[in-house]
N, C-alpha and C positions, 0 to 999 in steps of 0.2 A: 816661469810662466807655465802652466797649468794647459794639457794639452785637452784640446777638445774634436770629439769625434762623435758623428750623428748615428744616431739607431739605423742598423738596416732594413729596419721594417718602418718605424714611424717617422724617422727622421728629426727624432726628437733629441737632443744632448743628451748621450751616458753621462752620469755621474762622475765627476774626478775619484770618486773614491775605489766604485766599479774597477775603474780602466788603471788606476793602481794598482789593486790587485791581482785583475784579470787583463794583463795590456792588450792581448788580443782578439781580447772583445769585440763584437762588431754589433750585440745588443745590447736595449736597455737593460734596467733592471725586471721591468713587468714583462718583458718577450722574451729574457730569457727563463722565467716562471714558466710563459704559456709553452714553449719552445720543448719543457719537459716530457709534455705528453707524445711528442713525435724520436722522443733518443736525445735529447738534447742537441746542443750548440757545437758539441765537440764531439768526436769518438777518441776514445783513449784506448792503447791497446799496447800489451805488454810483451816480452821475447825474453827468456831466459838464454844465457848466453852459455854456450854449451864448450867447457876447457880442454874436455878428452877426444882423441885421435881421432880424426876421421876412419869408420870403418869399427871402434874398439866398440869392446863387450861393455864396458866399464862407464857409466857416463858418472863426469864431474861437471857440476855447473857452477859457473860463477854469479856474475850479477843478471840483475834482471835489467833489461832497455826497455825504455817506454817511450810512444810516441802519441802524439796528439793530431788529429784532421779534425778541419771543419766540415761537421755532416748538411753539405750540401743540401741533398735530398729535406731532409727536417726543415731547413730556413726556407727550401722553397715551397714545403706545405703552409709554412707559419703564413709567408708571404702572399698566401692566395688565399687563405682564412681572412686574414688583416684585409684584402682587396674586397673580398665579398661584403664586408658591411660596412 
């Protein structure tokens, strides 16, 4: 069964193909388009993970960590764009 979840701006069904891809989606397809002009849907931000000693001259780094937020701020401009008309 085919999970369905509404736009948080229009309240319109994402697409199953969308929310497969992207499960944590919360727009459609067209709001997350419009959504770009404010930073998008998400902020993504990365941390290199740092191997050598606290304190050492030497740095070694390992992988890099990536995390994902949803940019608040952007849906609730979308949000009041989509209100005014």
């Amino acid at each position: 069964m085919a999970k369905t979840r509404l736009c948080e701006i229009c309240k319109a069904a994402i697409d199953p193909d969308r929310l497969e891809a992207m499960p944590d989606t919360r727009l459609c397809t067209d709001h997350a388009r419009a959504i770009q002009k404010f930073g998008g849907e998400f902020i993504v931000s990365a941390e290199q993970e740092r191997t050598s000693k606290p304190g050492s001259l030497k740095h070694n780094y390992g992988g890099v960590t990536t995390s994902k937020t949803r940019n608040i701020k952007a849906i609730e401009r979308l949000r009041d764009e989509f209100s005014r008309r």
